[in-house]
Wavefront OBJ file of the C-alpha trace (Angstrom):
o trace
v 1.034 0.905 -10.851
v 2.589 1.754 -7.722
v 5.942 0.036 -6.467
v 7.802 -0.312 -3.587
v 11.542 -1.838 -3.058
v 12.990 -3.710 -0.195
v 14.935 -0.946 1.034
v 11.554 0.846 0.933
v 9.762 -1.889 2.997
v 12.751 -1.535 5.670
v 12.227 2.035 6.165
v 8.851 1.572 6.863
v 9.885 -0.763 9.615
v 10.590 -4.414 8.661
v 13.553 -6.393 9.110
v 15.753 -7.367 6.253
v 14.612 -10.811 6.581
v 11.301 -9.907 6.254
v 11.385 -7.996 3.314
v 13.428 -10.289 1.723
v 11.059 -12.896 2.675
v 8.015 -10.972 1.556
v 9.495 -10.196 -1.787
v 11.457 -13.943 -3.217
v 8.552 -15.272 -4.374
v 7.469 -12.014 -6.747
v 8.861 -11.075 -9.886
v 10.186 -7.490 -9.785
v 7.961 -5.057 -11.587
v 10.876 -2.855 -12.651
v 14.338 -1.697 -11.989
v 15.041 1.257 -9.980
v 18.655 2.162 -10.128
v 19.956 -1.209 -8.909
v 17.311 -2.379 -6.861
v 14.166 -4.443 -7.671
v 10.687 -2.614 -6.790
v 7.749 -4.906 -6.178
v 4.218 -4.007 -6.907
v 2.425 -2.963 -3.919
v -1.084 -4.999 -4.706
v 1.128 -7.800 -4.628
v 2.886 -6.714 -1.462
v -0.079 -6.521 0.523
v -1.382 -10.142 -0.801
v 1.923 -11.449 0.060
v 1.648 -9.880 3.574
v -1.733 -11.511 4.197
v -0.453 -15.141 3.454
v 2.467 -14.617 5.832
v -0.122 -13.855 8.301
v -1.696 -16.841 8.094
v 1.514 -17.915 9.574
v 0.526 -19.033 13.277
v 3.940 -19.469 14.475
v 4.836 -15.754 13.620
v 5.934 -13.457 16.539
v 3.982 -10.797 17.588
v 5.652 -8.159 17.175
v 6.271 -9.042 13.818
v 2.410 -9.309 13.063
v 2.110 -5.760 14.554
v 4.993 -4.999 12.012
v 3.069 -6.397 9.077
v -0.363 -5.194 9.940
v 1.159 -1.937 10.180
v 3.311 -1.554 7.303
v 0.054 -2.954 5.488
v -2.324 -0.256 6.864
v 0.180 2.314 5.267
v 0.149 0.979 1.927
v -3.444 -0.072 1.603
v -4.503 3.428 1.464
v -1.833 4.414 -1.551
v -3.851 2.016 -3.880
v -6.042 3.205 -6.604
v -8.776 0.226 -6.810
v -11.456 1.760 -5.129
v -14.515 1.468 -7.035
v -17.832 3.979 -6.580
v -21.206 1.759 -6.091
v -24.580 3.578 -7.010
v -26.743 1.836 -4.719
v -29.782 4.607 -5.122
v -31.033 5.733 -8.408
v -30.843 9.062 -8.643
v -33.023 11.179 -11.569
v -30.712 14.698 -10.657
v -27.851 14.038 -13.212
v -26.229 16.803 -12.106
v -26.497 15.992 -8.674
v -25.154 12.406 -10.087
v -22.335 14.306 -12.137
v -20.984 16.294 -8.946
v -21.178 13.668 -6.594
v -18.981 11.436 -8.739
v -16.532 14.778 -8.929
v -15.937 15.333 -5.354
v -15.735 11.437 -4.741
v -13.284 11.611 -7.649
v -11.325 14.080 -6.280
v -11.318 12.560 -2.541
v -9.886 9.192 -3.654
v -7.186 11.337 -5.585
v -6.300 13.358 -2.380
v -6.697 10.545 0.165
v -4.620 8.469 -2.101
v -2.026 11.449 -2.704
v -2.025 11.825 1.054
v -1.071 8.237 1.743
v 1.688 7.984 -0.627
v 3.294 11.500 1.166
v 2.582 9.655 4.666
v 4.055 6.122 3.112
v 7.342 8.474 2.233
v 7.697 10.362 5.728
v 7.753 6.799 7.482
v 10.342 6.070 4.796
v 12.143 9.157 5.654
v 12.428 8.577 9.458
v 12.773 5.056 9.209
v 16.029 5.782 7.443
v 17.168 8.264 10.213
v 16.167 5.921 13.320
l 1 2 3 4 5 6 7 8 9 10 11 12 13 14 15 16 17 18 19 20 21 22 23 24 25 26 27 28 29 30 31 32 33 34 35 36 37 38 39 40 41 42 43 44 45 46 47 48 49 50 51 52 53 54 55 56 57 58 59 60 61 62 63 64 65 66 67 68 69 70 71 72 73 74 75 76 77 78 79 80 81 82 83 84 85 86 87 88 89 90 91 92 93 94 95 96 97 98 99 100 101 102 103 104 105 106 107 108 109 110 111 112 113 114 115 116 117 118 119 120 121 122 123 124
């Protein structure tokens, strides 16, 4: 389960307000140090219904869409379809390998991209 903390979701490039308004109506997944981290799936579902939000600026729906690109790609949920039948079972068996091993690095990749936002956001 991956988690993110307001302070996180700041650095990435919302307001205070916005994290904080993101985040009141979750229960924090765990404590890190002092602060509260959030899981992400719930993040992103929580970014979505403020969406809906008509009245929102928008440069704060640029914000959100944005900061939800970057952690939509950091989740692990991505499930393989087999929409041909193949007889080759190990054609089948490799196939499922590299896919395997894509998700990991495109996932891995995401999180280091999520943390170099962090990083600059912090220093802006």
């Amino acid at each position: 389960m991956d988690l993110i903390t307001r302070k996180q979701l700041c650095e990435l490039g919302l307001t205070k307000y916005q994290a904080k308004r993101l985040t009141t109506a979750m229960q924090s997944a765990q404590k890190i140090h002092r602060a509260n981290a959030y899981n992400i799936q719930e993040v992103i579902v929580a970014i979505n219904e403020y969406l809906q939000n008509k009245r929102i600026q928008a440069v704060t729906r640029t914000n959100l869409e944005k900061i939800k690109d970057i952690l939509l790609p950091t989740l692990d949920n991505v499930v393989p379809v087999a929409f041909g039948e193949e007889t080759s079972s190990e054609l089948g068996q490799l196939a499922q390998q590299i896919l395997a091993t894509t998700l990991e690095v495109n996932r891995k990749l995401a999180k280091l991209e999520r943390r170099s936002l962090e990083i600059k956001g912090r220093y802006e």
